[in-house]
C-alpha positions as CSV (number, residue, x, y, z in Angstrom):
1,X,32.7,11.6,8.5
2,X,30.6,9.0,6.7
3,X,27.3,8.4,8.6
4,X,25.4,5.4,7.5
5,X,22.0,4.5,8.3
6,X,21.0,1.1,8.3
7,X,17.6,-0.8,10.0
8,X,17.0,-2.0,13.5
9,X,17.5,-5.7,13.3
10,X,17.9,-7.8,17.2
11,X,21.5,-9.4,16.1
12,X,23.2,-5.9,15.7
13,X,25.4,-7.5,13.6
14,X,25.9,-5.1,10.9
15,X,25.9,-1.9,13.1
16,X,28.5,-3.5,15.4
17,X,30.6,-4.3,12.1
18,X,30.4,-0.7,10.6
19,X,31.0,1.1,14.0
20,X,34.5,-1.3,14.4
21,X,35.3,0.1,10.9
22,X,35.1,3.4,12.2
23,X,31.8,4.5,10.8
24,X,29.1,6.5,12.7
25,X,26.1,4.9,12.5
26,X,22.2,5.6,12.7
27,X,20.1,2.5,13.1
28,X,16.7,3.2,11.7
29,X,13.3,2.6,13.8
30,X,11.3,0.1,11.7
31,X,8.5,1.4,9.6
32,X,8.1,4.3,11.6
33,X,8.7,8.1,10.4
34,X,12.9,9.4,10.9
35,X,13.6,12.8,10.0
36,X,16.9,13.5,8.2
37,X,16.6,17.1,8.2
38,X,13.6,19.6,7.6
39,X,13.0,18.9,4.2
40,X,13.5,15.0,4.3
41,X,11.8,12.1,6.1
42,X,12.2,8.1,5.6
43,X,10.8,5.1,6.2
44,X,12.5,2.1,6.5
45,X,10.6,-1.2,7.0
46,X,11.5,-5.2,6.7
47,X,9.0,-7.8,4.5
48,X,7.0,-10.3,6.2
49,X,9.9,-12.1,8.3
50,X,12.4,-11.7,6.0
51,X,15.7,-9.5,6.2
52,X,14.4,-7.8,3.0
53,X,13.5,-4.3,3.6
54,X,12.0,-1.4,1.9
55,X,13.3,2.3,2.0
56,X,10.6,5.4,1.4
57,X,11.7,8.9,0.8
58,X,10.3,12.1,1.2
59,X,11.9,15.0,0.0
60,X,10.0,18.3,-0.6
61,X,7.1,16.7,-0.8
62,X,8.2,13.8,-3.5
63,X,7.5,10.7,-2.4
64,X,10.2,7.7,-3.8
65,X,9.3,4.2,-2.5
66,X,12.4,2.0,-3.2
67,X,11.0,-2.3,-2.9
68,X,14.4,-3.1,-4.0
69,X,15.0,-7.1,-3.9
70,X,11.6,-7.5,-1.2
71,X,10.0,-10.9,-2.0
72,X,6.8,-9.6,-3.1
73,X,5.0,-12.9,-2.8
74,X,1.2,-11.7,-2.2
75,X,-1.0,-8.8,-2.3
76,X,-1.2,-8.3,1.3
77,X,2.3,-7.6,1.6
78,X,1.7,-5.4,-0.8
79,X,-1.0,-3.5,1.2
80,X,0.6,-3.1,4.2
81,X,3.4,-1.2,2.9
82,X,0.9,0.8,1.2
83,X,-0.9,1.4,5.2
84,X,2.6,2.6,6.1
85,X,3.7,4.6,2.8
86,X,0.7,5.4,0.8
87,X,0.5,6.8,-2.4
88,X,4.4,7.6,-4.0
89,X,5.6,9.1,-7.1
90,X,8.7,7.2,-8.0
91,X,9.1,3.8,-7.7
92,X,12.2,1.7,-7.9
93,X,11.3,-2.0,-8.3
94,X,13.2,-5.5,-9.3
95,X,12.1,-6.2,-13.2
96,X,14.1,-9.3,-13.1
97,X,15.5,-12.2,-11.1
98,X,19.3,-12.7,-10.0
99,X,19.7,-16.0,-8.2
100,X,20.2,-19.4,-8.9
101,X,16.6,-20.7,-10.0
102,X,17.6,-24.5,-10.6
103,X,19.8,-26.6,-13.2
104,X,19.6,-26.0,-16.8
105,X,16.4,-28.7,-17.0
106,X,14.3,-26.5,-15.0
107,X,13.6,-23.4,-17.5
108,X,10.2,-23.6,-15.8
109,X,10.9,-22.3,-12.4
110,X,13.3,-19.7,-14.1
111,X,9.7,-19.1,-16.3
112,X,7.9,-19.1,-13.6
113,X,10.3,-17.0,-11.2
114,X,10.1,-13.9,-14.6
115,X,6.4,-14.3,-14.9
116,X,5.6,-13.7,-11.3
117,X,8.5,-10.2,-11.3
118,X,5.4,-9.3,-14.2
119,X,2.6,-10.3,-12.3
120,X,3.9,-8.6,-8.9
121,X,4.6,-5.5,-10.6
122,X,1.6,-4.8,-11.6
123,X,0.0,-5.0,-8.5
124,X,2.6,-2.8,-7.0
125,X,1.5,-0.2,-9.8
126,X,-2.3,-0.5,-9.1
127,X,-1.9,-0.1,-5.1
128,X,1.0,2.5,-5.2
129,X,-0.1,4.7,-8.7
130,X,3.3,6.2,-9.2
131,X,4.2,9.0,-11.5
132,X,7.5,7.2,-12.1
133,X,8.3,3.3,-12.7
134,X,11.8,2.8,-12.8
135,X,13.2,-0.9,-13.0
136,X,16.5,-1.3,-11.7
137,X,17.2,-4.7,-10.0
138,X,18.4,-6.7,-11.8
139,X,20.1,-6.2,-15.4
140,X,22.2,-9.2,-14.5
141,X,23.4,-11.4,-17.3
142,X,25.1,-14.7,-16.4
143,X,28.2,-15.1,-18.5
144,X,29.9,-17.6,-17.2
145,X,29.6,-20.7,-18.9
146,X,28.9,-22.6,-16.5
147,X,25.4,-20.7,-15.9
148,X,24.5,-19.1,-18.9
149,X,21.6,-21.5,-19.4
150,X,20.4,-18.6,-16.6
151,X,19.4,-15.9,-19.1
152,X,17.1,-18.2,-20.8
153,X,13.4,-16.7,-19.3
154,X,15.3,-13.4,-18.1
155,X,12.7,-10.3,-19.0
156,X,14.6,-8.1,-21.3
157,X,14.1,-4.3,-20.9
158,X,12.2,-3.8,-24.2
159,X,9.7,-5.9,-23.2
160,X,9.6,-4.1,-20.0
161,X,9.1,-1.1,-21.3
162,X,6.8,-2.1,-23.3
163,X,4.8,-3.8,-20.6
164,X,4.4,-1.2,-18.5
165,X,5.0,2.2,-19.8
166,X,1.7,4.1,-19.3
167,X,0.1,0.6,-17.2
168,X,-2.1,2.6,-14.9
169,X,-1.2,6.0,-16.3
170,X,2.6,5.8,-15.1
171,X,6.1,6.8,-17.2
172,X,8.7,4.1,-17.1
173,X,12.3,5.7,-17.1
174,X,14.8,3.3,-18.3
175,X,18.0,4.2,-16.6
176,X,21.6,3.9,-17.4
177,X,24.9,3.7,-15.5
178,X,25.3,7.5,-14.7
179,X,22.3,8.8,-16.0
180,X,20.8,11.7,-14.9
181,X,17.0,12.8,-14.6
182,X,15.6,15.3,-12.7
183,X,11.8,15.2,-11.4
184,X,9.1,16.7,-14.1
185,X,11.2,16.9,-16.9
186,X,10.4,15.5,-19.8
C-alpha cells in the first residue's frame, strides 16, 4: 500500500512506470500548495527548465525547504523559489558536486564547480534565513582509480562547517547515516 508522490511533468513517464509496478501514485501540481493531511502541506516545484525540482515541507508549522541537486545558477532562481516558499527553518542543500567535471588536466572546472556550491550557498542562506543548514548532497568520494583525480577540489565537511555555521545567524547540523535530531534540541 505504498503511495508515492512524484511531480507533474508532460511525458508521464515515471508515473506510467510506477503505476505498471503496481504502485499508487499521486502526481504533484507544480509549485502550487498540496495538502497531505491536516497538519502537513508541500510544495513541489521544477528549476528554470530543468527536470530538477525542489520539495518544501510544512509540518506543524515548521517549514523544511529541500533544493536537493537544483542547479542554482543565479540569484533570480533563487528568488523565485523564495516568492513561492518564503522564509524556512531547515534547509537541505548540495555542499558538494557529484558528476564528471572534466579529465584529470581540468582541476579548474572541478575548482570552479566547488567554489560556486560556496558561493550559491550563501545566497540561499541570505534569501531563505534558515534556523537549520544541513548539507547533504553530496559526500561522494571517487574511489575508483580511474577517477580519483575527482576528489581533488571536493569541499570537505570541516571546511563546511566551518564556512557556514552561524553565516547569517543559522546552525549547521552535520548529519550521519542514521542519525537522529529532533527540532529545537540542542
Amino acid at each position: 500500500k505504498i503511495k508515492i508522490l512524484f511531480q507533474y511533468t508532460r511525458d508521464k513517464r515515471v508515473i506510467r512506470f510506477l503505476k505498471g509496478l503496481g504502485f499508487q501514485t499521486i502526481e504533484l501540481p507544480l509549485g502550487k500548495i498540496f495538502q497531505l493531511d491536516d497538519n502537513i502541506d508541500i510544495i513541489c516545484d521544477r528549476v528554470g527548465i530543468s527536470v530538477d525540482s525542489y520539495l518544501m515541507v510544512q509540518m506543524n508549522g515548521i517549514k523544511i525547504l529541500n533544493l536537493n541537486d537544483c542547479q542554482l545558477t543565479n540569484e533570480r532562481i533563487i528568488k523565485n523559489i523564495k516568492k513561492v516558499v518564503g522564509e524556512v527553518d531547515i534547509l537541505f542543500n548540495q555542499f558538494n558536486y557529484a558528476n564528471w567535471l572534466g579529465n584529470e588536466i581540468n582541476k579548474n572546472i572541478r575548482e570552479k564547480w566547488a567554489f560556486n556550491k560556496i558561493v550559491q550557498n550563501k545566497i540561499v542562506l541570505k534569501q531563505f534565513c534558515p534556523k537549520y543548514f544541513i548539507p547533504f548532497a553530496s559526500f561522494c568520494y571517487f574511489s575508483h582509480i580511474e577517477n580519483w583525480y575527482m576528489n581533488d577540489s571536493r569541499n570537505s565537511i570541516e571546511e563546511w562547517y566551518n564556512t557556514f555555521n552561524n553565516f547569517n545567524n543559522t546552525k549547521v547540523l552535520i548529519m550521519a547515516p542514521g542519525s537522529i535530531w529532533q527540532y529545537e534540541s540542542p
